[in-house]
N, C-alpha and C positions, 0 to 999 in steps of 0.2 A: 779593397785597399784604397781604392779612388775617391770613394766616398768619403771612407774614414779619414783621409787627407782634408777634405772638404769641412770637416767635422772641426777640426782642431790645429793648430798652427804656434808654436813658438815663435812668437817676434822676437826676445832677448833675454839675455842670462844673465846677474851680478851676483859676487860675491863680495860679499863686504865684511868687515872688521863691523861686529854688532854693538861694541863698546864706545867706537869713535867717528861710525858712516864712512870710514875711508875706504872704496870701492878695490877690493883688491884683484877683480878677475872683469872682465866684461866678454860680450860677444852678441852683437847683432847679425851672426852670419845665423844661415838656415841650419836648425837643429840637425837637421839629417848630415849637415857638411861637417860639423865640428867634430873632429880625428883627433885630435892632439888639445887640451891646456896649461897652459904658461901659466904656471902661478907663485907669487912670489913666495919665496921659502918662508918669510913672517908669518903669513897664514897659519903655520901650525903654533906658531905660538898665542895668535887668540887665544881668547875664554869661550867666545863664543864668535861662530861664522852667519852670520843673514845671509839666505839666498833668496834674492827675486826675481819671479819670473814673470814677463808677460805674456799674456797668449790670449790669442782669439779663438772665439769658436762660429763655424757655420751654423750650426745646427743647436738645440739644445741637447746639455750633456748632463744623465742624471745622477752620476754618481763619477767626479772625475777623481783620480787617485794618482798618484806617484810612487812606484816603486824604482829603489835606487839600491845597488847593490858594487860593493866597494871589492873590488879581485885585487891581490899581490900575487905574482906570480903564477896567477890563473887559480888561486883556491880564494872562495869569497872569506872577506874576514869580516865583513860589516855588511848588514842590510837595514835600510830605512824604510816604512811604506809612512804616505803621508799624505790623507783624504781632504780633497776641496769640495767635495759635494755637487749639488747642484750648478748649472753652467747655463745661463740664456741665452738662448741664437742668438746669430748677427752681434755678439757682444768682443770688448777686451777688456781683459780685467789683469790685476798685479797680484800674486800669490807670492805673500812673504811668510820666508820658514826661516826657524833660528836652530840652529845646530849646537849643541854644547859640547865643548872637544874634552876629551879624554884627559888627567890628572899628567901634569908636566912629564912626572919619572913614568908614566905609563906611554908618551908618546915613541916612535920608531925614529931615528933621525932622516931628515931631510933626504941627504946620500943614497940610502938606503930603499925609500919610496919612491924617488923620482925618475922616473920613467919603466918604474915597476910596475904602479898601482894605474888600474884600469876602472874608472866610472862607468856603469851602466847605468841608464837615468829610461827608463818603460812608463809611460802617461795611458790609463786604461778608463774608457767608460765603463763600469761596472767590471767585468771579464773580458771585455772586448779593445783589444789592443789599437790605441790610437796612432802610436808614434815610438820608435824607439831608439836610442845610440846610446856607444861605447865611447868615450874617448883616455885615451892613453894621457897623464899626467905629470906633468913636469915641474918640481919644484926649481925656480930660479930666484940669481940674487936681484932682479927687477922686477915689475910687473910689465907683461908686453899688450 
Protein backbone atom coordinates (compact mmCIF):
# COMPACT_ATOMS: atom_id res chain seq x y z
CA UNK A 1 0.00 0.00 0.00
CA UNK A 2 3.00 2.26 0.70
CA UNK A 3 4.19 2.05 -2.52
CA UNK A 4 1.12 2.49 -4.33
CA UNK A 5 0.80 5.82 -2.09
CA UNK A 6 4.09 6.73 -3.74
CA UNK A 7 2.78 5.87 -7.01
CA UNK A 8 -0.18 8.42 -7.21
CA UNK A 9 -1.46 11.37 -5.16
CA UNK A 10 -4.60 13.76 -5.66
CA UNK A 11 -3.54 17.39 -5.24
CA UNK A 12 -7.17 18.85 -6.01
CA UNK A 13 -10.71 18.45 -7.07
CA UNK A 14 -13.25 21.11 -9.06
CA UNK A 15 -16.46 20.83 -10.06
CA UNK A 16 -17.60 23.30 -12.38
CA UNK A 17 -20.82 24.40 -14.33
CA UNK A 18 -19.27 23.14 -18.03
CA UNK A 19 -21.53 25.87 -19.68
CA UNK A 20 -20.10 28.94 -17.88
CA UNK A 21 -16.46 27.75 -15.83
CA UNK A 22 -18.11 28.87 -12.70
CA UNK A 23 -16.40 26.48 -10.24
CA UNK A 24 -19.05 25.00 -8.21
CA UNK A 25 -17.29 22.65 -5.69
CA UNK A 26 -13.30 22.81 -4.88
CA UNK A 27 -11.05 20.85 -2.48
CA UNK A 28 -7.28 20.94 -1.98
CA UNK A 29 -7.56 18.94 1.14
CA UNK A 30 -5.80 15.20 0.83
CA UNK A 31 -8.18 12.81 -0.97
CA UNK A 32 -8.06 10.22 1.72
CA UNK A 33 -9.51 13.18 4.24
CA UNK A 34 -12.44 14.33 2.19
CA UNK A 35 -15.68 12.75 4.31
CA UNK A 36 -18.41 14.96 3.43
CA UNK A 37 -19.12 17.70 -0.03
CA UNK A 38 -20.86 20.89 0.06
CA UNK A 39 -22.28 21.50 -2.91
CA UNK A 40 -24.41 24.04 -4.16
CA UNK A 41 -27.92 22.80 -4.83
CA UNK A 42 -27.50 24.69 -8.67
CA UNK A 43 -25.37 21.88 -9.47
CA UNK A 44 -28.09 19.78 -10.41
CA UNK A 45 -29.59 21.96 -12.62
CA UNK A 46 -26.51 22.03 -14.98
CA UNK A 47 -26.55 20.47 -18.45
CA UNK A 48 -23.47 19.44 -17.93
CA UNK A 49 -20.71 19.12 -14.67
CA UNK A 50 -16.57 19.31 -15.63
CA UNK A 51 -14.61 17.73 -13.25
CA UNK A 52 -10.92 18.43 -12.85
CA UNK A 53 -8.64 16.66 -11.30
CA UNK A 54 -4.98 17.18 -10.55
CA UNK A 55 -2.66 14.48 -9.51
CA UNK A 56 0.88 13.42 -9.53
CA UNK A 57 2.41 10.39 -10.11
CA UNK A 58 5.69 8.87 -8.61
CA UNK A 59 6.26 6.32 -10.63
CA UNK A 60 4.85 5.65 -14.20
CA UNK A 61 1.31 4.36 -14.47
CA UNK A 62 0.24 2.26 -17.41
CA UNK A 63 -3.22 2.23 -17.58
CA UNK A 64 -4.66 4.80 -14.94
CA UNK A 65 -8.62 4.60 -14.58
CA UNK A 66 -11.46 6.05 -12.45
CA UNK A 67 -14.06 4.14 -11.15
CA UNK A 68 -16.84 6.26 -9.59
CA UNK A 69 -19.93 4.80 -8.17
CA UNK A 70 -23.00 6.98 -6.98
CA UNK A 71 -25.06 4.97 -3.52
CA UNK A 72 -28.54 6.45 -2.33
CA UNK A 73 -29.16 4.87 0.58
CA UNK A 74 -26.46 2.36 0.23
CA UNK A 75 -27.81 0.72 -3.18
CA UNK A 76 -25.68 2.06 -6.10
CA UNK A 77 -27.82 3.78 -8.82
CA UNK A 78 -25.00 5.26 -11.09
CA UNK A 79 -21.63 3.97 -12.01
CA UNK A 80 -19.03 5.81 -14.19
CA UNK A 81 -15.60 4.19 -15.14
CA UNK A 82 -13.42 6.74 -16.93
CA UNK A 83 -9.73 5.74 -18.53
CA UNK A 84 -6.71 8.27 -18.58
CA UNK A 85 -4.17 5.88 -19.79
CA UNK A 86 -0.85 6.07 -19.64
CA UNK A 87 0.86 8.18 -16.61
CA UNK A 88 4.96 9.33 -16.66
CA UNK A 89 6.80 9.34 -13.44
CA UNK A 90 7.80 12.16 -11.49
CA UNK A 91 4.86 13.98 -13.52
CA UNK A 92 1.25 16.24 -12.69
CA UNK A 93 -1.06 16.42 -15.00
CA UNK A 94 -5.02 17.86 -14.98
CA UNK A 95 -7.63 15.15 -16.17
CA UNK A 96 -10.78 16.92 -17.28
CA UNK A 97 -14.17 14.82 -17.43
CA UNK A 98 -17.50 16.36 -18.46
CA UNK A 99 -20.59 14.76 -17.07
CA UNK A 100 -23.94 15.22 -18.78
CA UNK A 101 -26.85 15.14 -16.24
CA UNK A 102 -29.72 13.38 -16.60
CA UNK A 103 -33.17 15.21 -18.52
CA UNK A 104 -34.80 17.99 -16.00
CA UNK A 105 -38.15 15.77 -15.08
CA UNK A 106 -35.80 12.67 -14.80
CA UNK A 107 -33.72 14.38 -12.01
CA UNK A 108 -34.60 13.40 -7.89
CA UNK A 109 -35.00 16.75 -5.93
CA UNK A 110 -32.21 18.33 -4.06
CA UNK A 111 -34.19 17.53 -0.45
CA UNK A 112 -34.19 14.16 -1.17
CA UNK A 113 -30.30 13.55 -2.15
CA UNK A 114 -28.57 15.48 0.11
CA UNK A 115 -27.04 13.87 2.65
CA UNK A 116 -28.37 10.55 1.18
CA UNK A 117 -26.12 10.14 -1.78
CA UNK A 118 -22.60 8.76 -1.22
CA UNK A 119 -19.61 9.32 -4.00
CA UNK A 120 -17.21 6.52 -4.25
CA UNK A 121 -14.36 7.79 -6.43
CA UNK A 122 -11.41 4.20 -6.73
CA UNK A 123 -8.21 5.52 -9.19
CA UNK A 124 -6.66 1.91 -10.22
CA UNK A 125 -3.39 1.19 -12.36
CA UNK A 126 -4.63 -1.40 -14.53
CA UNK A 127 -6.47 -3.75 -11.44
CA UNK A 128 -4.33 -2.59 -9.01
CA UNK A 129 -5.82 -0.17 -6.61
CA UNK A 130 -4.10 3.15 -6.19
CA UNK A 131 -6.19 5.23 -3.86
CA UNK A 132 -9.84 5.18 -2.74
CA UNK A 133 -12.86 7.44 -0.84
CA UNK A 134 -16.41 7.75 -0.07
CA UNK A 135 -17.58 10.96 0.62
CA UNK A 136 -21.16 11.72 1.83
CA UNK A 137 -22.94 14.61 -0.25
CA UNK A 138 -24.58 17.67 0.52
CA UNK A 139 -26.66 19.66 -1.52
CA UNK A 140 -26.61 23.43 -0.12
CA UNK A 141 -28.15 26.84 -0.97
CA UNK A 142 -24.21 28.11 -1.16
CA UNK A 143 -21.15 26.86 -2.28
CA UNK A 144 -18.76 26.35 0.94
Amino acid sequence: QWRMALAFRVVSLKLLDDTTGEVMWASSSDFADIQEAHVPRRILKCRRVSREIIFTAGRALQDLRLVQRVTLGGACIEEWCFRFGLVTERSTNTWQTVVKAAKEDEMMPAEMLSGNVSIESAFYDGSALLCRNAALVFYDDAAH
